[in-house]
Structure formats: C-alpha cells, structure tokens
C-alpha positions as CSV (number, residue, x, y, z in Angstrom):
1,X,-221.6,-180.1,-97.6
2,X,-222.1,-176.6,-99.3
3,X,-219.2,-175.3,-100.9
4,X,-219.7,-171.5,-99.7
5,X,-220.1,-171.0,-95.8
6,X,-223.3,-169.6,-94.9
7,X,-222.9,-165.5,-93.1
8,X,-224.1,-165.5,-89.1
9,X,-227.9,-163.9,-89.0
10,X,-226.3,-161.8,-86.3
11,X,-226.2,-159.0,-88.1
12,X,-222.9,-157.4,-86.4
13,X,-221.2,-160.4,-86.4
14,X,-222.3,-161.0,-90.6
15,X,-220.6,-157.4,-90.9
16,X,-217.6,-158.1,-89.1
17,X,-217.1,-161.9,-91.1
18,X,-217.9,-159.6,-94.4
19,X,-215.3,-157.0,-93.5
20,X,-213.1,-160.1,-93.0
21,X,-214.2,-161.4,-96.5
22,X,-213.7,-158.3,-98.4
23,X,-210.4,-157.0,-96.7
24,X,-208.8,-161.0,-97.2
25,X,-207.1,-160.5,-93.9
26,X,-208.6,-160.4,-90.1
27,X,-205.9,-157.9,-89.4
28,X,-207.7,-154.8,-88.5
29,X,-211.0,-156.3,-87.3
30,X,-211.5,-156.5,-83.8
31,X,-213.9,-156.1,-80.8
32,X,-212.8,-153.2,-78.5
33,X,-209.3,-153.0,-80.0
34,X,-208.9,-156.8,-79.6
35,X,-208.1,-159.4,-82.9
36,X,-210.0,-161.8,-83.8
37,X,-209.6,-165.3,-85.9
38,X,-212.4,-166.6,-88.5
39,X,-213.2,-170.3,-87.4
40,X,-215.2,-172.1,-90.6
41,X,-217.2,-175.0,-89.1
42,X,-219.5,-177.9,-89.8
43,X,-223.2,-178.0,-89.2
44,X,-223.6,-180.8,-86.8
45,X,-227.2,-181.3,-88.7
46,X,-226.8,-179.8,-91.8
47,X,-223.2,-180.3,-92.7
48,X,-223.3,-176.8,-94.1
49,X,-219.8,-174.8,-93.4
50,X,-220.5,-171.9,-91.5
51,X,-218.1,-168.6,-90.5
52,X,-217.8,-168.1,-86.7
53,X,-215.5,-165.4,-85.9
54,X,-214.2,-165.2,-82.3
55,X,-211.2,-163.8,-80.2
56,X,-208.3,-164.4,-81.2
57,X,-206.3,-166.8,-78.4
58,X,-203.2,-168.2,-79.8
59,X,-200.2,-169.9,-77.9
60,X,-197.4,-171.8,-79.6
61,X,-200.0,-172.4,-82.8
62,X,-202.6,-173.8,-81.1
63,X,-206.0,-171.7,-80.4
64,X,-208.9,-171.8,-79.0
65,X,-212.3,-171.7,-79.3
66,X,-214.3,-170.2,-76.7
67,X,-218.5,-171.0,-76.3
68,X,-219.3,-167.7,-74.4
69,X,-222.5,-166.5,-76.2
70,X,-221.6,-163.2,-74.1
71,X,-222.6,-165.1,-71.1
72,X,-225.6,-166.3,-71.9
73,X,-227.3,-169.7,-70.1
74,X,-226.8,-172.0,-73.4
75,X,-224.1,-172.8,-75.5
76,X,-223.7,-171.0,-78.9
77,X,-225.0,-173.1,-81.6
78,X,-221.4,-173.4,-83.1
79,X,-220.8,-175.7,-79.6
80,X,-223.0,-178.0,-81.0
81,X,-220.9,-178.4,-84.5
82,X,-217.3,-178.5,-83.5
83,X,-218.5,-181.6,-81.0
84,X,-220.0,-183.2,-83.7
85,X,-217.5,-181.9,-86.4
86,X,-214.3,-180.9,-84.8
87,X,-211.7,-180.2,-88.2
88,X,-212.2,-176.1,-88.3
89,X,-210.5,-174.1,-90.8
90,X,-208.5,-171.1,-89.3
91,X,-208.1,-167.5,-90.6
92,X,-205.9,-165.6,-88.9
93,X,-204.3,-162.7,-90.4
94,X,-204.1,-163.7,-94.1
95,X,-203.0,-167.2,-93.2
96,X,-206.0,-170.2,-93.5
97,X,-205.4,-173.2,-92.5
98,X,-207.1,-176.6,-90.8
99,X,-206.8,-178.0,-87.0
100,X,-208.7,-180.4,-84.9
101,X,-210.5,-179.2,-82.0
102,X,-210.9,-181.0,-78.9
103,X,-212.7,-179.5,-75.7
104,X,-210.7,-178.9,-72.7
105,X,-211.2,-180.0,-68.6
106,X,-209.7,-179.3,-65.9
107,X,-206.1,-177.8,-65.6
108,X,-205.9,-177.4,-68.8
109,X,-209.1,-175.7,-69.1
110,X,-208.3,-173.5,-66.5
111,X,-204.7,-172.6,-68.6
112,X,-206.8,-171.8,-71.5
113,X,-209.3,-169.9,-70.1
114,X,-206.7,-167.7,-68.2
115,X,-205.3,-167.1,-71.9
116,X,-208.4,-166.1,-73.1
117,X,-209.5,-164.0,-70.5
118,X,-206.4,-162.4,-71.1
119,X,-207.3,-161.8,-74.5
120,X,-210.7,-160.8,-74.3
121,X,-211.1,-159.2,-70.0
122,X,-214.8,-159.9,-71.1
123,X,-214.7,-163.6,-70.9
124,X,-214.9,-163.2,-66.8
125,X,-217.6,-160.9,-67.0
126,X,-219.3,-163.3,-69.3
127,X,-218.9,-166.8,-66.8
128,X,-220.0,-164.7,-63.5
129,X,-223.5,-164.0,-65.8
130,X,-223.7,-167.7,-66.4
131,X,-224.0,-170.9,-64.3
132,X,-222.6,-173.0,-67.2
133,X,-218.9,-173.4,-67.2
134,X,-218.1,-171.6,-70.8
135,X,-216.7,-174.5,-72.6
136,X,-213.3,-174.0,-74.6
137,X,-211.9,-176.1,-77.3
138,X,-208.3,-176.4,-78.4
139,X,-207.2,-176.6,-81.5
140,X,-204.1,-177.9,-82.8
C-alpha cells in the first residue's frame, strides 16, 4: 500500500482535494455552497490509497458515501474499492478519522438517500439520468 494517496485525474476534483490539502480543513470547500467530506480509499487492484471527496451527509456520526458519477450509467471507480476495501478514512472539517463502510438496501437505503438528497438536491437529478440505482454506503 503506498503511503501518500494518489490526487483524482479529474482535474476539478484534484483542485478541490488540493484546496483541501493545503487549507488542512474541508470547511470552506464545497460544491454550490454545499460541504463536502474527504473519503481516503483503497484500490481494490492496486491497494494504492486514493482521495475521493464527496458530499458531506452526516447523521448521528455515521456518513455516507454516495456512487453517483453525476448520473452517469456505471459506477464510479471508487465503488469498486470500498466493496473490495471498505475501512475509509474520514476528513471532515479538521477532524480525520476511520469507519467501516457497508452498502445500504432497501429501507434503509431509501433513509439514506432522502439524507443525501437533502444535502446535495442534485442526487435526484442524478438517479432520473440513470437506470442504475445510485448505490450508497454507510459508514460507521
């Protein structure tokens, strides 16, 4: 496992995990006014840790993780390592810490994704442009 996490080739989303890097803090950094946590995950393939920032859905210390890709038809490739990989290092605000994720079905799915489309209004626009259901891990 590599000891520094590897930067997104996404060039805005390298920016906003460098902004994030620089400033020690994810307070401040948002999409459209809205927070958002620093996930550090696992390659599934390469176990190289890699930054993965993402809205920030919180309730009662647990968040979640949620596999939009802005509605595209496949997963994002960060899907792929939390399944294989699911202990994720949190950053929210200046506080960094680990949880376990676990994907979500059914009720509980629904629960969370009302959260996060509460967080982020985009998240519906997102699943009417897909016909996946956008998956959502908890972490706790």
């Amino acid at each position: 496992m590599s000891s520094q996490p590897e930067l997104s080739p996404t060039e805005w989303v390298r920016k906003q995990t460098e902004q994030i890097l620089a400033e020690g803090t994810t307070d401040g950094v948002g999409i459209n006014g809205r927070a958002v946590v620093l996930f550090t995950t696992t390659g599934a393939k390469t176990g190289k840790q890699r930054y993965v920032p993402l809205m920030r859905v919180e309730e009662n210390g647990s968040y979640a993780m949620v596999a939009s890709k802005g509605g595209a038809p496949d997963n994002p490739s960060w899907y792929y390592n939390v399944k294989a990989n699911p202990r994720v290092t949190v950053q929210d605000g200046e506080r960094v810490f680990e949880l376990t994720a676990r994907e979500v079905t059914g009720d509980e799915r629904a629960h969370w994704w009302e959260l996060a489309v509460d967080a982020f209004p985009p998240y519906a626009e997102y699943q009417v442009k897909t016909d996946r259901e956008i998956p959502v891990f908890v972490l706790s």
